[in-house]
N, C-alpha and C positions, 0 to 999 in steps of 0.2 A: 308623752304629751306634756309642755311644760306651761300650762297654764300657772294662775294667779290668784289666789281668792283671798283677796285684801278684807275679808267680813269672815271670821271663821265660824260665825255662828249666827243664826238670824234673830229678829228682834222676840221678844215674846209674845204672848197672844195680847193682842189689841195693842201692841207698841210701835213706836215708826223709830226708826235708826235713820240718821241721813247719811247719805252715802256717795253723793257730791251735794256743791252748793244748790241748796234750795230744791233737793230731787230729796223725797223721803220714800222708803221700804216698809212697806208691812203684809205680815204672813197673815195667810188664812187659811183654816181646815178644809181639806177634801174630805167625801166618805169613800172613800177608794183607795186600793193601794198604793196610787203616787196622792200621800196623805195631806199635800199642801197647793197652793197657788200665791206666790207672789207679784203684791199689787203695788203699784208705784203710784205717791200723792206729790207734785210739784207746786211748787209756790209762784204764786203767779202776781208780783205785789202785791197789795193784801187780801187777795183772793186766792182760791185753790182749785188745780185741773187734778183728777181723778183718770188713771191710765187701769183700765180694767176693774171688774166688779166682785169676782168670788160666786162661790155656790150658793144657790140660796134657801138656805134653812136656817131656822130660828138661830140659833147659834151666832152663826154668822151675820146673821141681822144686828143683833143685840152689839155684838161689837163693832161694827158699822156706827150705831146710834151712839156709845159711848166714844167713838171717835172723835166723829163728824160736831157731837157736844164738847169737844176741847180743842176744835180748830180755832183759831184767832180771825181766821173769817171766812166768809160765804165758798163753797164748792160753786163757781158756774162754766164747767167743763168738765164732761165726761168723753171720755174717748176708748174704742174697745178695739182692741187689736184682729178678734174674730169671733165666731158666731158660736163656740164648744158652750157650754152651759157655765164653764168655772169663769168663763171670760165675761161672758154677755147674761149671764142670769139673771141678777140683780140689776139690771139696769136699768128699768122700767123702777121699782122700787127705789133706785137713788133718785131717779130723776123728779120722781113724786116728792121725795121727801126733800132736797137741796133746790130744787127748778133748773139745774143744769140742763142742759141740754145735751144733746149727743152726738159724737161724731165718729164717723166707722168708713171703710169702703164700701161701695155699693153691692159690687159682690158679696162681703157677710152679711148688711142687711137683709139681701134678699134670698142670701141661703137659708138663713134663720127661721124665713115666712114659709118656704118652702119647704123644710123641714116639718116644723110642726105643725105644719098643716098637710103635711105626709102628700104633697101634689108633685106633679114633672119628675117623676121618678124617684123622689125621697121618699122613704117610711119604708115600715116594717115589711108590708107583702112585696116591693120591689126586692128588698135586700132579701128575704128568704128566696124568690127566683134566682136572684145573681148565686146566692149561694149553693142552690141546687144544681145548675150548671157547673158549678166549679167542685164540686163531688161529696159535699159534704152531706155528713148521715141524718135519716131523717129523724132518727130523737135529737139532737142538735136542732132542728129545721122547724121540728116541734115547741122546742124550748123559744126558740124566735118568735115564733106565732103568736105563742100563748103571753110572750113578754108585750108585744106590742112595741109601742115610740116609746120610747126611753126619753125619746130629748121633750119631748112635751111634758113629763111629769119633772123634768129638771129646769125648766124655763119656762114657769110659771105663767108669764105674760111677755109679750113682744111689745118692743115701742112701737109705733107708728108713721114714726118720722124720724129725721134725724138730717144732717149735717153732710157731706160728700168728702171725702180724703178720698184722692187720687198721689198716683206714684209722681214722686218731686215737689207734690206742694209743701209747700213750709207753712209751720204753724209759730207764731210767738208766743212763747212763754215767759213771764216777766223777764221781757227785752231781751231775750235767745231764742234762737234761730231753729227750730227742731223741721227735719227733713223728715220727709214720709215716705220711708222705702217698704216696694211691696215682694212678698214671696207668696210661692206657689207650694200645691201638693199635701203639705199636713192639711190646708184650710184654702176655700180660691181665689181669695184676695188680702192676705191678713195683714195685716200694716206690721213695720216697727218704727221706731221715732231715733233718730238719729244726730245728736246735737255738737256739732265740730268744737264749738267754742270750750263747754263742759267736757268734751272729750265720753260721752254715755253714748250708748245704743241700746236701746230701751226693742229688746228680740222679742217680746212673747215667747210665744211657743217655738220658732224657726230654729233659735241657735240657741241650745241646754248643753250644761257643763260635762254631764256624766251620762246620759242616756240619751239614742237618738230620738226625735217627735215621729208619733204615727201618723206615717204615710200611704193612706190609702184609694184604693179604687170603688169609687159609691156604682149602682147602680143605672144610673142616669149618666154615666160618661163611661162604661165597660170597655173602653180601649184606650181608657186614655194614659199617661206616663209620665203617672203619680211623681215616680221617683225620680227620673230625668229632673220634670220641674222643681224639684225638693233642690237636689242638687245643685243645677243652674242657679236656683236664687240663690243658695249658698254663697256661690263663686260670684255672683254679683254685688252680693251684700258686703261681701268683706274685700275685695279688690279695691278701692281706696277709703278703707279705713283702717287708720294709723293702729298699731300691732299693741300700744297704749291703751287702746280705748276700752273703757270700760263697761261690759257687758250684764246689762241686766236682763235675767232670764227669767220666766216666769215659772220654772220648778229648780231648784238646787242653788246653791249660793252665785252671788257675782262673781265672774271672774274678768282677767283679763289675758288675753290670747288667742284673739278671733281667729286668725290664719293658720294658726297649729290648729285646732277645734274645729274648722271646717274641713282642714287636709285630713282628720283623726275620721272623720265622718264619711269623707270618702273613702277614705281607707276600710271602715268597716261594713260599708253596703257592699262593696266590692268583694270583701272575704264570705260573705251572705250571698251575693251572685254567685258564686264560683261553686259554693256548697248547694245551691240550688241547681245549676249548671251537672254538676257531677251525678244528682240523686236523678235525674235524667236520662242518663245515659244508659242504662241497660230496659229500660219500658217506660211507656208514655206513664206522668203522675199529674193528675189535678192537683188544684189546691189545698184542697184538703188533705189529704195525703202527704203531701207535704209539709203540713204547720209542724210535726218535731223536728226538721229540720232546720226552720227558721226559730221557734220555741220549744227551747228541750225542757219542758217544766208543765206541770199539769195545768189546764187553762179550764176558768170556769166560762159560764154564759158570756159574759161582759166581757172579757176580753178573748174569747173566742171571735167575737165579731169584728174587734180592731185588729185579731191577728189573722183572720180571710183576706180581708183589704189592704193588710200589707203584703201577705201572701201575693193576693192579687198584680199589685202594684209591683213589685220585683218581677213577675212571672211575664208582666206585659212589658219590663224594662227589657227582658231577655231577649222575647220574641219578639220588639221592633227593632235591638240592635243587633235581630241576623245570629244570636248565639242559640236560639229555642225554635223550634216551631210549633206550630199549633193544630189541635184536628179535635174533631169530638164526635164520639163514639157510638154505639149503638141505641145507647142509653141516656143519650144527649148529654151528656159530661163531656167537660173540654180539660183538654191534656196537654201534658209540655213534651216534647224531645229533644236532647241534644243533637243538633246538625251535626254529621258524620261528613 
Protein backbone atom coordinates (compact mmCIF):
# COMPACT_ATOMS: atom_id res chain seq x y z
CA UNK A 1 0.00 0.00 0.00
CA UNK A 2 1.82 3.13 -1.10
CA UNK A 3 0.31 5.80 0.93
CA UNK A 4 1.78 9.23 2.03
CA UNK A 5 2.18 10.71 5.37
CA UNK A 6 3.42 14.16 4.60
CA UNK A 7 3.27 14.97 8.91
CA UNK A 8 5.43 12.20 10.35
CA UNK A 9 4.69 13.05 13.72
CA UNK A 10 1.72 14.84 15.27
CA UNK A 11 1.62 18.12 17.11
CA UNK A 12 2.06 17.85 21.02
CA UNK A 13 -0.28 18.06 23.57
CA UNK A 14 -2.38 21.15 23.43
CA UNK A 15 -0.51 22.18 19.95
CA UNK A 16 -2.11 22.87 16.46
CA UNK A 17 0.22 22.16 13.36
CA UNK A 18 -1.35 23.32 10.05
CA UNK A 19 -1.53 21.12 7.72
CA UNK A 20 -3.07 23.05 4.75
CA UNK A 21 -3.97 26.61 4.36
CA UNK A 22 -5.89 27.75 7.28
CA UNK A 23 -6.94 23.83 8.40
CA UNK A 24 -5.03 23.29 11.81
CA UNK A 25 -4.42 19.72 13.63
CA UNK A 26 -4.56 18.98 17.10
CA UNK A 27 -4.27 15.76 19.19
CA UNK A 28 -6.14 14.64 22.12
CA UNK A 29 -5.90 11.85 24.62
CA UNK A 30 -8.17 8.80 24.60
CA UNK A 31 -8.42 6.50 27.87
CA UNK A 32 -8.41 3.46 25.68
CA UNK A 33 -6.15 1.56 23.73
CA UNK A 34 -6.60 3.61 20.37
CA UNK A 35 -4.93 6.36 22.95
CA UNK A 36 -5.78 9.34 20.63
CA UNK A 37 -8.46 11.45 18.54
CA UNK A 38 -7.49 13.86 16.13
CA UNK A 39 -9.38 17.25 15.93
CA UNK A 40 -9.34 19.72 13.08
CA UNK A 41 -9.66 23.86 14.04
CA UNK A 42 -10.31 25.80 10.54
CA UNK A 43 -9.93 29.34 10.10
CA UNK A 44 -12.80 30.89 9.14
CA UNK A 45 -11.57 34.89 8.62
CA UNK A 46 -11.29 35.95 11.79
CA UNK A 47 -13.27 33.46 13.29
CA UNK A 48 -12.73 29.76 14.00
CA UNK A 49 -15.08 26.41 12.98
CA UNK A 50 -14.20 23.40 15.42
CA UNK A 51 -14.56 19.86 13.39
CA UNK A 52 -15.07 17.37 16.46
CA UNK A 53 -14.69 17.69 20.25
CA UNK A 54 -12.45 14.82 22.11
CA UNK A 55 -13.38 12.72 25.26
CA UNK A 56 -14.39 14.58 27.88
CA UNK A 57 -12.43 14.59 31.15
CA UNK A 58 -10.66 17.10 32.99
CA UNK A 59 -7.64 16.58 31.09
CA UNK A 60 -8.97 17.27 28.03
CA UNK A 61 -11.04 20.17 29.10
CA UNK A 62 -8.13 22.09 30.53
CA UNK A 63 -6.47 21.81 27.19
CA UNK A 64 -9.45 22.82 25.48
CA UNK A 65 -9.50 26.17 27.60
CA UNK A 66 -5.82 26.77 27.18
CA UNK A 67 -6.47 26.65 23.49
CA UNK A 68 -9.51 28.26 22.89
CA UNK A 69 -7.41 31.18 25.27
CA UNK A 70 -4.77 31.65 22.55
CA UNK A 71 -7.19 31.68 19.57
CA UNK A 72 -6.94 35.23 17.71
CA UNK A 73 -10.69 34.85 17.73
CA UNK A 74 -14.12 33.85 18.56
CA UNK A 75 -14.93 29.61 17.74
CA UNK A 76 -18.71 30.21 16.21
CA UNK A 77 -18.93 26.70 14.59
CA UNK A 78 -18.90 23.44 15.92
CA UNK A 79 -19.48 20.58 13.58
CA UNK A 80 -19.18 16.74 14.67
CA UNK A 81 -18.79 14.10 12.29
CA UNK A 82 -20.78 11.42 14.55
CA UNK A 83 -22.32 10.52 17.75
CA UNK A 84 -18.98 7.94 19.46
CA UNK A 85 -18.27 9.89 22.64
CA UNK A 86 -14.58 10.90 21.42
CA UNK A 87 -16.48 12.82 18.66
CA UNK A 88 -19.49 14.45 20.20
CA UNK A 89 -18.67 14.36 24.10
CA UNK A 90 -17.64 17.70 24.50
CA UNK A 91 -19.94 19.27 22.74
CA UNK A 92 -22.41 20.59 24.88
CA UNK A 93 -19.37 22.03 27.07
CA UNK A 94 -17.77 23.79 23.94
CA UNK A 95 -20.89 25.20 23.03
CA UNK A 96 -21.51 26.67 26.60
CA UNK A 97 -18.13 27.82 26.81
CA UNK A 98 -17.59 29.64 22.81
CA UNK A 99 -21.77 29.92 21.95
CA UNK A 100 -21.03 28.01 18.75
CA UNK A 101 -23.42 26.37 17.81
CA UNK A 102 -23.64 22.93 16.22
CA UNK A 103 -23.95 21.10 13.29
CA UNK A 104 -24.25 17.32 12.71
CA UNK A 105 -26.54 14.94 10.44
CA UNK A 106 -29.70 14.18 11.76
CA UNK A 107 -29.01 10.73 12.01
CA UNK A 108 -26.00 11.13 14.83
CA UNK A 109 -28.24 13.74 16.57
CA UNK A 110 -30.59 11.42 17.21
CA UNK A 111 -28.64 8.28 17.58
CA UNK A 112 -26.99 10.07 20.45
CA UNK A 113 -30.52 10.70 22.22
CA UNK A 114 -31.35 7.37 21.62
CA UNK A 115 -28.50 6.03 22.93
CA UNK A 116 -28.27 7.58 26.24
CA UNK A 117 -31.40 7.33 26.95
CA UNK A 118 -31.02 3.47 26.25
CA UNK A 119 -34.82 3.79 24.16
CA UNK A 120 -35.75 2.04 20.38
CA UNK A 121 -33.46 -0.64 20.87
CA UNK A 122 -30.10 1.10 22.24
CA UNK A 123 -28.61 0.22 25.68
CA UNK A 124 -27.29 -2.30 27.59
CA UNK A 125 -30.42 -4.88 28.18
CA UNK A 126 -31.03 -4.93 24.10
CA UNK A 127 -27.26 -5.55 23.41
CA UNK A 128 -26.94 -8.33 26.21
CA UNK A 129 -30.23 -10.16 24.17
CA UNK A 130 -28.60 -9.56 20.69
CA UNK A 131 -25.62 -11.08 22.33
CA UNK A 132 -27.16 -14.03 23.85
CA UNK A 133 -28.66 -15.01 20.68
CA UNK A 134 -25.47 -14.91 18.86
CA UNK A 135 -23.94 -17.49 21.58
CA UNK A 136 -22.07 -15.78 23.78
CA UNK A 137 -21.29 -17.01 27.43
CA UNK A 138 -23.15 -15.94 30.24
CA UNK A 139 -20.27 -14.47 32.47
CA UNK A 140 -19.41 -12.26 29.41
CA UNK A 141 -23.47 -11.53 29.38
CA UNK A 142 -23.00 -10.90 33.19
CA UNK A 143 -20.15 -8.52 32.74
CA UNK A 144 -22.64 -6.55 30.22
CA UNK A 145 -25.39 -6.30 32.77
CA UNK A 146 -23.54 -5.23 35.50
CA UNK A 147 -21.47 -2.61 33.26
CA UNK A 148 -24.61 -0.92 32.03
CA UNK A 149 -24.48 2.27 29.22
CA UNK A 150 -21.11 3.07 28.72
CA UNK A 151 -22.11 5.89 26.44
CA UNK A 152 -24.02 7.81 29.13
CA UNK A 153 -21.00 7.88 31.60
CA UNK A 154 -18.97 9.07 28.46
CA UNK A 155 -21.40 11.88 27.21
CA UNK A 156 -21.96 13.76 29.94
CA UNK A 157 -24.63 15.97 28.41
CA UNK A 158 -26.42 15.93 24.98
CA UNK A 159 -27.24 19.30 23.18
CA UNK A 160 -30.61 19.92 22.37
CA UNK A 161 -30.54 21.41 19.18
CA UNK A 162 -28.38 21.84 16.70
CA UNK A 163 -27.95 22.62 12.87
CA UNK A 164 -28.95 19.83 9.88
CA UNK A 165 -25.98 18.54 7.38
CA UNK A 166 -27.42 16.53 4.84
CA UNK A 167 -25.30 14.65 1.93
CA UNK A 168 -23.99 17.34 -0.85
CA UNK A 169 -24.56 20.48 1.13
CA UNK A 170 -21.80 22.73 1.17
CA UNK A 171 -20.58 24.65 3.93
CA UNK A 172 -18.29 27.93 3.51
CA UNK A 173 -15.47 28.14 5.31
CA UNK A 174 -13.39 31.46 5.01
CA UNK A 175 -14.44 31.57 1.26
CA UNK A 176 -14.02 27.56 0.56
CA UNK A 177 -16.42 25.49 -0.58
CA UNK A 178 -16.45 22.13 2.01
CA UNK A 179 -18.78 19.36 0.69
CA UNK A 180 -20.70 17.11 3.09
CA UNK A 181 -20.22 13.68 2.17
CA UNK A 182 -22.04 10.94 4.18
CA UNK A 183 -21.00 7.25 4.99
CA UNK A 184 -22.52 4.41 6.38
CA UNK A 185 -21.91 1.42 8.91
CA UNK A 186 -19.05 2.34 11.58
CA UNK A 187 -21.85 5.20 12.51
CA UNK A 188 -25.54 6.01 10.46
CA UNK A 189 -24.91 9.02 9.17
CA UNK A 190 -21.39 10.49 9.84
CA UNK A 191 -20.48 13.25 7.68
CA UNK A 192 -16.92 13.92 6.29
CA UNK A 193 -16.14 17.46 4.77
CA UNK A 194 -14.50 17.35 1.58
CA UNK A 195 -12.93 20.58 0.18
CA UNK A 196 -11.79 20.40 -3.91
CA UNK A 197 -10.06 23.83 -3.85
CA UNK A 198 -7.50 22.93 -0.58
CA UNK A 199 -7.41 19.62 -2.00
CA UNK A 200 -8.46 17.94 2.17
CA UNK A 201 -10.99 15.31 3.14
CA UNK A 202 -11.55 15.89 6.39
CA UNK A 203 -12.81 11.31 6.95
CA UNK A 204 -13.50 11.03 10.78
CA UNK A 205 -13.67 7.85 11.53
CA UNK A 206 -14.65 6.37 7.71
CA UNK A 207 -11.20 6.26 6.07
CA UNK A 208 -7.90 5.55 8.91
CA UNK A 209 -4.57 5.06 7.62
CA UNK A 210 -3.52 1.83 9.47
CA UNK A 211 -6.50 0.18 10.95
CA UNK A 212 -9.97 -0.60 9.56
CA UNK A 213 -13.22 1.61 11.85
CA UNK A 214 -15.61 -0.76 13.75
CA UNK A 215 -18.23 -2.02 11.83
CA UNK A 216 -21.06 -3.06 13.62
CA UNK A 217 -24.53 -4.68 13.95
CA UNK A 218 -26.51 -2.83 17.10
CA UNK A 219 -29.43 -4.46 18.23
CA UNK A 220 -32.23 -2.30 16.79
CA UNK A 221 -31.34 -3.17 13.19
CA UNK A 222 -30.12 -7.21 13.79
CA UNK A 223 -30.22 -7.80 9.93
CA UNK A 224 -28.82 -5.11 8.75
CA UNK A 225 -25.23 -5.02 6.56
CA UNK A 226 -23.08 -3.16 8.43
CA UNK A 227 -20.25 -3.95 6.27
CA UNK A 228 -21.80 -3.77 2.77
CA UNK A 229 -22.73 -0.05 3.80
CA UNK A 230 -18.95 0.49 5.18
CA UNK A 231 -17.79 -0.57 2.06
CA UNK A 232 -20.06 1.17 -0.54
CA UNK A 233 -19.39 4.41 1.07
CA UNK A 234 -15.83 3.78 0.70
CA UNK A 235 -16.23 3.34 -2.96
CA UNK A 236 -18.26 6.36 -3.13
CA UNK A 237 -16.24 8.57 -1.06
CA UNK A 238 -13.20 8.12 -3.04
CA UNK A 239 -14.45 7.69 -6.68
CA UNK A 240 -13.99 11.38 -7.68
CA UNK A 241 -11.42 12.30 -5.34
CA UNK A 242 -8.27 13.24 -6.92
CA UNK A 243 -5.50 10.42 -5.58
CA UNK A 244 -3.74 13.97 -4.30
CA UNK A 245 -5.98 14.70 -1.76
CA UNK A 246 -5.11 15.00 1.38
CA UNK A 247 -6.72 12.78 3.98
CA UNK A 248 -7.33 13.76 7.36
CA UNK A 249 -8.28 11.03 9.64
CA UNK A 250 -9.36 11.25 13.03
CA UNK A 251 -6.87 8.32 14.54
CA UNK A 252 -3.22 7.88 12.88
CA UNK A 253 -1.43 10.52 10.98
CA UNK A 254 -2.58 12.24 7.58
CA UNK A 255 -2.03 10.68 4.75
CA UNK A 256 -2.36 10.79 1.20
CA UNK A 257 -3.68 7.72 -1.07
CA UNK A 258 -7.32 7.47 -0.73
CA UNK A 259 -7.76 4.83 -3.69
CA UNK A 260 -4.96 2.47 -2.68
CA UNK A 261 -6.53 2.81 1.33
CA UNK A 262 -9.87 2.05 0.28
CA UNK A 263 -8.79 -0.90 -2.46
CA UNK A 264 -6.31 -2.12 1.03
CA UNK A 265 -9.70 -2.22 2.94
CA UNK A 266 -11.48 -4.17 0.74
CA UNK A 267 -8.84 -6.29 0.42
CA UNK A 268 -8.81 -6.94 4.08
CA UNK A 269 -12.68 -7.55 4.98
CA UNK A 270 -12.55 -9.95 2.21
CA UNK A 271 -9.44 -12.10 3.61
CA UNK A 272 -11.78 -11.86 7.13
CA UNK A 273 -14.76 -13.19 4.98
CA UNK A 274 -13.06 -16.00 3.62
CA UNK A 275 -11.62 -17.02 7.12
CA UNK A 276 -15.08 -16.76 8.50
CA UNK A 277 -16.46 -18.56 5.45
CA UNK A 278 -13.93 -21.61 5.93
CA UNK A 279 -14.39 -21.75 10.05
CA UNK A 280 -18.00 -22.75 8.87
CA UNK A 281 -17.70 -25.24 6.93
CA UNK A 282 -17.46 -28.45 8.95
CA UNK A 283 -20.54 -27.19 11.77
CA UNK A 284 -22.72 -24.47 12.28
CA UNK A 285 -20.60 -21.44 14.69
CA UNK A 286 -22.29 -18.36 16.28
CA UNK A 287 -20.74 -15.37 16.79
CA UNK A 288 -19.23 -15.89 19.40
CA UNK A 289 -17.40 -18.72 18.70
CA UNK A 290 -16.14 -17.26 16.34
CA UNK A 291 -14.37 -13.78 17.70
CA UNK A 292 -10.63 -15.70 17.63
CA UNK A 293 -11.15 -15.96 14.22
CA UNK A 294 -11.81 -12.53 13.48
CA UNK A 295 -9.61 -11.43 16.96
CA UNK A 296 -6.62 -13.67 17.63
CA UNK A 297 -5.65 -11.70 20.89
CA UNK A 298 -7.36 -11.84 24.33
CA UNK A 299 -10.29 -9.21 24.41
CA UNK A 300 -11.52 -7.58 27.58
CA UNK A 301 -15.20 -6.29 28.35
CA UNK A 302 -15.05 -3.14 26.10
CA UNK A 303 -13.90 -4.47 23.34
CA UNK A 304 -15.50 -7.66 23.56
CA UNK A 305 -18.51 -5.81 22.68
CA UNK A 306 -17.09 -3.97 19.43
CA UNK A 307 -15.70 -7.23 18.48
CA UNK A 308 -19.77 -9.11 18.69
CA UNK A 309 -20.86 -6.33 16.29
CA UNK A 310 -18.31 -6.75 13.96
CA UNK A 311 -18.48 -10.36 14.32
CA UNK A 312 -22.07 -9.70 13.60
CA UNK A 313 -21.68 -7.53 10.90
CA UNK A 314 -19.45 -9.78 8.55
CA UNK A 315 -21.63 -12.81 9.52
CA UNK A 316 -24.85 -10.97 8.06
CA UNK A 317 -22.49 -9.81 5.13
CA UNK A 318 -22.07 -13.67 4.35
CA UNK A 319 -25.41 -14.60 4.74
CA UNK A 320 -27.15 -11.88 2.48
CA UNK A 321 -24.60 -12.54 -0.08
CA UNK A 322 -25.65 -16.20 -0.55
CA UNK A 323 -22.03 -17.50 1.01
CA UNK A 324 -23.58 -18.40 4.79
CA UNK A 325 -26.76 -19.57 5.81
CA UNK A 326 -28.47 -19.08 8.94
CA UNK A 327 -30.69 -21.42 11.59
CA UNK A 328 -30.92 -21.30 15.33
CA UNK A 329 -30.91 -23.95 17.36
CA UNK A 330 -32.36 -25.64 20.21
CA UNK A 331 -31.13 -23.09 22.52
CA UNK A 332 -32.21 -20.17 20.49
CA UNK A 333 -28.57 -19.29 19.33
CA UNK A 334 -28.13 -18.41 15.81
CA UNK A 335 -25.56 -20.18 13.66
CA UNK A 336 -23.62 -19.67 10.39
CA UNK A 337 -23.06 -22.51 7.56
CA UNK A 338 -21.20 -22.69 4.71
CA UNK A 339 -23.60 -23.30 1.52
CA UNK A 340 -22.32 -26.64 0.13
Amino acid sequence: MSLHFPHAHPPAAGELTEVAPGVYWLRMPLPFQLDHINLWLLRDGADWTIIDTGFPDDAVRAMWTQILDRLDGPVTRLIVTHFHPDHLGLATWLMEKTGAPLAMTTGEFLTAHVVWHEVGGHGARFMVEQFRQHGLDADHLAKFEKRGSGYRRAVPALPEYYHRLMAGDITTIDGKKWQILIGHGHAPEHLALYCVELGVLISGDMLLPRISTNVSVFAATPEADALRWYLDSLDEMARDIPAETLVLPSHGLPFTGVQERVQALHAHHEERLQALENSCEQAPQSAAELLDVLFNRALDTHQTMFAMGEAIAHLNYLEQAGRLSRSMDADGVIRYSRLR
